[in-house]
C-alpha positions as CSV (number, residue, x, y, z in Angstrom):
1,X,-22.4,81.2,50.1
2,X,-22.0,81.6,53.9
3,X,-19.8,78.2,55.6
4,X,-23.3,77.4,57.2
5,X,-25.3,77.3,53.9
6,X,-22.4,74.8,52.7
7,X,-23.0,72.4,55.5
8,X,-27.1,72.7,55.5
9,X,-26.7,71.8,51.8
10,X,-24.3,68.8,52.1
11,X,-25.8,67.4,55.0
12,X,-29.2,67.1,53.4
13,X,-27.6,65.7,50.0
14,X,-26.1,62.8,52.4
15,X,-29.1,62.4,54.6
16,X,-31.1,62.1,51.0
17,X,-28.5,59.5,49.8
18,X,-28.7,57.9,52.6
19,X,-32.4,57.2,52.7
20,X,-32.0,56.3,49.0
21,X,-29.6,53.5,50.1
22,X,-32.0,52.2,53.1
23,X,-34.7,52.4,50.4
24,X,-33.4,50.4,47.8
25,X,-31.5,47.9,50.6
26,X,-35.2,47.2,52.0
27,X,-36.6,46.7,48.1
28,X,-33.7,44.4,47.4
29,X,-34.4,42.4,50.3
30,X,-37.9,41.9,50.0
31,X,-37.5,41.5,46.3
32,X,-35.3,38.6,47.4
33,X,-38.4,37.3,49.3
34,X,-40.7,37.6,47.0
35,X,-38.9,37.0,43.3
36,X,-39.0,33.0,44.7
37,X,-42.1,33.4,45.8
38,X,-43.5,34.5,42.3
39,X,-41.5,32.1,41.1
40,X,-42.7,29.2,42.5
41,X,-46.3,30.8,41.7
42,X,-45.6,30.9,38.0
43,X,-44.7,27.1,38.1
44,X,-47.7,26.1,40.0
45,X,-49.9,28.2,37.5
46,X,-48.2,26.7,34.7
47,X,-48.3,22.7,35.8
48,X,-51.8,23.1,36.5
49,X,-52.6,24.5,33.5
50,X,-50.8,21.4,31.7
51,X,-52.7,19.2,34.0
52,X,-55.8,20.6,33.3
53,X,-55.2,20.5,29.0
54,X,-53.9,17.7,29.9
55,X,-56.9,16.3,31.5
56,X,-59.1,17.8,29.4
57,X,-57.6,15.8,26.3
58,X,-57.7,12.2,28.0
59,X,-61.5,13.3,29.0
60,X,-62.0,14.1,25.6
61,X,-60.3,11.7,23.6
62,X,-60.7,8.5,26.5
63,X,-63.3,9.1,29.0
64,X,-65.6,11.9,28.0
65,X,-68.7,11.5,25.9
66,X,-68.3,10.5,22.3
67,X,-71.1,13.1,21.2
68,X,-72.1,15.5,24.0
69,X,-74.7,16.8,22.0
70,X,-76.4,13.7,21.0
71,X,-78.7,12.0,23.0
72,X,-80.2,9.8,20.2
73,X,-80.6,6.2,22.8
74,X,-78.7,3.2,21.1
75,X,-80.0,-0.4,22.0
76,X,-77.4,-1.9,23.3
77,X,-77.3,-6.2,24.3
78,X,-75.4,-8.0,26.3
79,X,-75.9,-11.6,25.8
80,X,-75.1,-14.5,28.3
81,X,-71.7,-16.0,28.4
82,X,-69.9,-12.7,26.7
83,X,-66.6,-11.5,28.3
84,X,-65.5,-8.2,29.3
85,X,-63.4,-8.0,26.5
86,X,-66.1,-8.8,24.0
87,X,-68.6,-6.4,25.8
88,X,-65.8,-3.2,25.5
89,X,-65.2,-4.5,21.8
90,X,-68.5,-4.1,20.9
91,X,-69.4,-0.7,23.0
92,X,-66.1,1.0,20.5
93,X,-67.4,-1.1,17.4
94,X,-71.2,0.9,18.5
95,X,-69.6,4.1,18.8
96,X,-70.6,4.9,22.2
97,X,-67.0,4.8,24.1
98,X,-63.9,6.2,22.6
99,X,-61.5,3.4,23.3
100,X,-62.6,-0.3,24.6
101,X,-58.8,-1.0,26.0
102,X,-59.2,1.7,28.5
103,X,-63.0,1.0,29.0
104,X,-61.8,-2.2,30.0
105,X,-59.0,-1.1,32.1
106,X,-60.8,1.5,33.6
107,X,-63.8,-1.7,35.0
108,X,-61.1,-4.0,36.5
109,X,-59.8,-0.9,38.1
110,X,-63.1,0.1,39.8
111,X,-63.8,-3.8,40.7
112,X,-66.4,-3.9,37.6
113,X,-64.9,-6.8,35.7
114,X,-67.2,-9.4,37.2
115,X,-70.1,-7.5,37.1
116,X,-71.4,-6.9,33.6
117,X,-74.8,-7.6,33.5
118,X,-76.6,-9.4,30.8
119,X,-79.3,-7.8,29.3
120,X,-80.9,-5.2,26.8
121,X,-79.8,-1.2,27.5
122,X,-80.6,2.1,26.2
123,X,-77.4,3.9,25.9
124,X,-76.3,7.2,23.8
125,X,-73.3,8.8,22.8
126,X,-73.6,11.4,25.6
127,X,-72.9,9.0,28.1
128,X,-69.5,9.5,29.9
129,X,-67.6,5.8,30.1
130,X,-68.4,6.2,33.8
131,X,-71.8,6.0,33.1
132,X,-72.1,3.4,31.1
133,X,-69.6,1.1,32.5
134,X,-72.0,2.2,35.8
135,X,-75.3,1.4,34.1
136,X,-74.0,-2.3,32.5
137,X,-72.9,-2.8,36.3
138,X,-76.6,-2.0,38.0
139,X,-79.0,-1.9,35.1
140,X,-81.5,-4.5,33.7
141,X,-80.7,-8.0,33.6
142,X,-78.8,-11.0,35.3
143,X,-75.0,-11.5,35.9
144,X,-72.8,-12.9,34.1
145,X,-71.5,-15.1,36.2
146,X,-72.9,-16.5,39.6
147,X,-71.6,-18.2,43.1
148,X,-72.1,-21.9,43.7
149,X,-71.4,-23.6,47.0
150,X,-70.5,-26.8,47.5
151,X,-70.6,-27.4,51.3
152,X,-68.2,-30.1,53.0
153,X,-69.9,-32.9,53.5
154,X,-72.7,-32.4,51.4
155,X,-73.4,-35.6,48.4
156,X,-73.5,-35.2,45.4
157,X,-77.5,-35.3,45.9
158,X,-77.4,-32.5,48.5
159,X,-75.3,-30.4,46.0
160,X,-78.1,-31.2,42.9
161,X,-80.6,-30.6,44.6
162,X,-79.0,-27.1,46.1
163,X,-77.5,-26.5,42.3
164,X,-81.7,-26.8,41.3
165,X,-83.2,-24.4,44.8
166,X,-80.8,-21.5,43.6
167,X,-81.9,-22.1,39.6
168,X,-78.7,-23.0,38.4
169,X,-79.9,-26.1,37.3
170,X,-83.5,-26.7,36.2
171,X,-83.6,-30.5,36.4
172,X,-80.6,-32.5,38.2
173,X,-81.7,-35.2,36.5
174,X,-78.8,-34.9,33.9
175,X,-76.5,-33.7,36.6
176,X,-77.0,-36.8,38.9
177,X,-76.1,-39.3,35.5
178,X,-73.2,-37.8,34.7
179,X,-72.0,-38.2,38.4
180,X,-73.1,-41.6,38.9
181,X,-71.4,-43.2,35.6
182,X,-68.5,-41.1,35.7
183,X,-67.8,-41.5,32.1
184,X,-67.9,-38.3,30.6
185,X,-64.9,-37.9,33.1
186,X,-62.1,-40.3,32.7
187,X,-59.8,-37.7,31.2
188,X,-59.3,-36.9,34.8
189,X,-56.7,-40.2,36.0
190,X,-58.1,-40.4,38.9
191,X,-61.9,-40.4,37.8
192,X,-60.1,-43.1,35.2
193,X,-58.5,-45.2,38.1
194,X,-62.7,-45.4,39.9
195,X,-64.0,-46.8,36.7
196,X,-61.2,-49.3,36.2
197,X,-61.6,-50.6,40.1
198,X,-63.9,-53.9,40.6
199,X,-67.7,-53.4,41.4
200,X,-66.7,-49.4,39.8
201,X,-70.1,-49.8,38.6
202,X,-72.2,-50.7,42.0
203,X,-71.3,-47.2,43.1
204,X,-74.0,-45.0,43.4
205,X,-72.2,-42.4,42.3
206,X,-68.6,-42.4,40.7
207,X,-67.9,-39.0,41.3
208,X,-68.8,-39.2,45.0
209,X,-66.2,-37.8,47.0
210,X,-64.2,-36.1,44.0
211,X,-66.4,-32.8,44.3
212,X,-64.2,-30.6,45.9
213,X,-66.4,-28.3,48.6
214,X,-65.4,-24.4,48.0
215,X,-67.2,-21.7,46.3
216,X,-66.8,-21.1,42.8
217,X,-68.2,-18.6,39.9
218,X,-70.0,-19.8,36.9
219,X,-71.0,-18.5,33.7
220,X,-75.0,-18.5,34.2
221,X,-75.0,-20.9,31.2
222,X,-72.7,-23.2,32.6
223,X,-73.3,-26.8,31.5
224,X,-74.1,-29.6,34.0
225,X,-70.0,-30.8,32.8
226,X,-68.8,-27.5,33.0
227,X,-69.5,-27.5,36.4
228,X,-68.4,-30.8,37.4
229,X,-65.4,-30.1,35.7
230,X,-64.5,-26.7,37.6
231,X,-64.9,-29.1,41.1
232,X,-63.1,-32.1,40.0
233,X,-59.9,-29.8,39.0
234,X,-59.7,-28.4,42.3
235,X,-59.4,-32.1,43.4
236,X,-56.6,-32.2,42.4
237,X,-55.4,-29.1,44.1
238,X,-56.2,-30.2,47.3
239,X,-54.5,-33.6,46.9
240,X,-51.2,-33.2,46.0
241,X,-48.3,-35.2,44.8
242,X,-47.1,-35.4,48.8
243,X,-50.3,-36.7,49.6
244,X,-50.6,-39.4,46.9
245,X,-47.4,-40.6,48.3
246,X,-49.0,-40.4,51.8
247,X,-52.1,-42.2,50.5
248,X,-49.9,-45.2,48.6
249,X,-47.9,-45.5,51.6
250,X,-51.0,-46.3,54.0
251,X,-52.1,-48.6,51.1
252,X,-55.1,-46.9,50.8
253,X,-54.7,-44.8,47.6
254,X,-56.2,-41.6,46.7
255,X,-60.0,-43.4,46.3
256,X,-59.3,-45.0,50.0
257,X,-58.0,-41.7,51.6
258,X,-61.1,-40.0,50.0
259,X,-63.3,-42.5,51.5
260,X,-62.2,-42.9,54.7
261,X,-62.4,-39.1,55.0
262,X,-66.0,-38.6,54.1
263,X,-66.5,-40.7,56.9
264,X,-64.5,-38.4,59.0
265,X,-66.2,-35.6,57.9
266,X,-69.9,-37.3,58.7
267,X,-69.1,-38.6,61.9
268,X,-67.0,-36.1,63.6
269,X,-66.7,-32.1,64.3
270,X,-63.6,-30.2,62.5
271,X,-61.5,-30.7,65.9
272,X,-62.0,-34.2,66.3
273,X,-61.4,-35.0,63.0
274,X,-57.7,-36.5,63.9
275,X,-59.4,-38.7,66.6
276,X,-62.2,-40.2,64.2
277,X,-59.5,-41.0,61.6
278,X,-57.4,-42.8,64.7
279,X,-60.1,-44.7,65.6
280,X,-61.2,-46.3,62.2
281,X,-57.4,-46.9,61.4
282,X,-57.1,-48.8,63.7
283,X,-60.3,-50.9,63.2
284,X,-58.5,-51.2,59.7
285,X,-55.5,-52.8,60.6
286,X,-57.6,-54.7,63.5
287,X,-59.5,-56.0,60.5
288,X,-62.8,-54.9,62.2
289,X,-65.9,-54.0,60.9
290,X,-66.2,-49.9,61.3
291,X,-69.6,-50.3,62.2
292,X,-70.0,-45.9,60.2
293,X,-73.4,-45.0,60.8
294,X,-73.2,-42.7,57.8
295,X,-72.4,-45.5,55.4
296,X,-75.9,-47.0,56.2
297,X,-77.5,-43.7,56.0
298,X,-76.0,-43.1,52.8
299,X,-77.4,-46.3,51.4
300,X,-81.3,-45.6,52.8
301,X,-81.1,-42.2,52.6
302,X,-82.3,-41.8,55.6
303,X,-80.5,-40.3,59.1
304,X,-81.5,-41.8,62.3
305,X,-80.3,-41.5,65.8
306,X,-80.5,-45.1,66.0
307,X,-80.3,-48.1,63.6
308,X,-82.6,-50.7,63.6
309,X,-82.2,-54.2,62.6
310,X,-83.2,-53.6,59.1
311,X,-81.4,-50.4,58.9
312,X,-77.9,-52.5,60.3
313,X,-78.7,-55.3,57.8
314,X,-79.4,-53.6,54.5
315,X,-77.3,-55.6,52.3
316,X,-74.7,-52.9,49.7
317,X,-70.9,-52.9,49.9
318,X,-71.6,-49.3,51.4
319,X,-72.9,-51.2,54.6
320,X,-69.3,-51.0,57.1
321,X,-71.6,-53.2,59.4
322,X,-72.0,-55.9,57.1
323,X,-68.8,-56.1,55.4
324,X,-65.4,-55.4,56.5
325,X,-62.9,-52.3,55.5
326,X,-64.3,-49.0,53.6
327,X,-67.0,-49.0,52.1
328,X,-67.8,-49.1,48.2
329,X,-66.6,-45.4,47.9
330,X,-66.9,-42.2,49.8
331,X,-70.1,-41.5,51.7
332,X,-69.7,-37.3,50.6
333,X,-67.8,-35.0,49.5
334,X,-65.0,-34.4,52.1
335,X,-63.1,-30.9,53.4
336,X,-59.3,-30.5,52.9
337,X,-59.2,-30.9,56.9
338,X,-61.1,-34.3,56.6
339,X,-58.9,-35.6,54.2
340,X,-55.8,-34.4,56.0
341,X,-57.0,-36.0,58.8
342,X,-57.6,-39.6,56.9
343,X,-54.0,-38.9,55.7
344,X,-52.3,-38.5,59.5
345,X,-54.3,-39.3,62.5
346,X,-53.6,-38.7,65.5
């Protein structure tokens, strides 16, 4: 073999070995790019697919249907005055959710809890827990519970006769007794200390005053003293030890702060409140008759611009143009501003 032959030959074995090497340098870089890559894919793949059997097993075990298959309606009733426990308990004990702990979880998570529905439904084992928990939430019947008001300022008439307009109560008749002895009441110490004061029994109503205005939620067979109770508790919440001190100090006591501030809240708007309560404090220590206009519409019942003779000379301990100092007991049933007020004036 000629020289030349020799050197044709080895320079195309190099030139081949040398595109060999270029070859498998550019595979094991991209390999490098894409081995993570793959990687990475592989993971994804295989969390989702845990997620998903994982999923598919709470569905199935938790949230799914019992039965998909059977669509056999099951009368299901909800009766007044059951909890959401009770309701869940009795949906597992039916067969028609899997587990009543996460039923119930799942309602007070979606802002359910509070409104169950009474009433009769037609429910099978088909149903997810979504769509039951959705159909006992917007389905046939009348909540559970229900919103009362109790406006500042209002009496305890006002209130009865609001309690009867909205069909909580179907006669106030009942209502109105138990506020006006008080007696069913004197667990509360401060209910007890009203009864035990002189002429406790002239009062129109013992409870006047003690009602404390908010809005509350009530079973929809809440008892005349199940809702007296649920406003005389928060009483006590908005007067606190400090201002029992407060009260005791101005020698006017929890009954005479009270008082004074229904006439506050009667006589003045919520900025003036401070001003009013100046003003009959110092007719108080003055020894001068208020002269309330309230107190003589709260005895007659009826609100005039302007009192008349007979109006001024009605004769009841209520009457602050007859007689001297509060009246008998609170005209209303005051604000937390209005008894603040009575507390500090300005």
């Amino acid at each position: 073999m000629s020289q030349n032959n020799k050197e044709e030959k080895n320079y195309t074995y190099r030139t081949m070995r040398e595109e060999r090497e270029v070859g498998f340098y550019w595979y094991d870089t991209l390999w490098k790019v894409v081995r993570p890559v793959l990687v990475g894919l592989t993971v994804i793949v295989a969390v989702c697919g845990l997620l998903y059997a994982g999923w598919n097993l709470m569905y199935e075990n938790w949230f799914g249907p019992v039965d998909p298959t059977n669509t056999e309606e099951n009368v299901f009733t909800i009766t007044s005055g059951e909890s959401l426990t009770r309701v869940a308990n009795n949906l597992e004990n039916a067969g028609l959710i899997h587990n009543h702990s996460v039923f119930k979880y799942y309602c007070d998570f979606a802002g359910m809890g509070q409104k169950i529905q009474i009433g009769t439904y037609s429910l099978n084992k088909s149903m997810t827990m979504a769509q039951i928990a959705d159909r006992l939430t917007t389905g046939d019947g009348n909540p559970i519970v229900r919103k009362i008001t109790l406006i500042p300022g209002q009496s305890v008439e006002e209130f009865a006769e609001s309690l009867k307009s909205k069909g909580v109560l179907t006669d106030t008749s009942v209502f109105l007794e138990k506020c006006r002895t008080g007696r069913d009441f004197s667990d509360y110490y401060y209910i007890d200390d009203v009864l035990n004061t002189p002429n406790a029994s002239q009062r129109r109503y013992v409870l006047e005053g003690y009602l404390a205005p908010n809005t509350y939620e009530v079973y929809t067979d809440a008892s005349e003293d199940d809702i007296i109770r649920k406003l005389l508790s928060q009483t006590e919440a908005v007067f606190p030890v400090e201002y029992q001190e407060r009260a005791e100090e101005l020698g006017l006591g929890m009954d005479g702060i009270l008082t004074l501030a229904s006439l506050i809240e009667k006589e003045a708007k919520a900025d003036d409140f401070a001003k009013v309560s100046a003003v009959f404090h110092n007719r108080l220590k003055a020894k001068m008759k208020l002269q309330s206009d309230v107190t003589v519409h709260y005895v007659t019942g009826i609100r005039k611009m302007a009192l008349g003779n007979s109006d001024l000379n009605t004769e009841s301990l209520y009457n602050t143009y007859l007689h001297e100092g509060l009246p008998l007991g609170p005209v209303c049933n005051p604000s937390p501003d209005a008894i603040r007020a009575a507390l500090y004036p300005d």
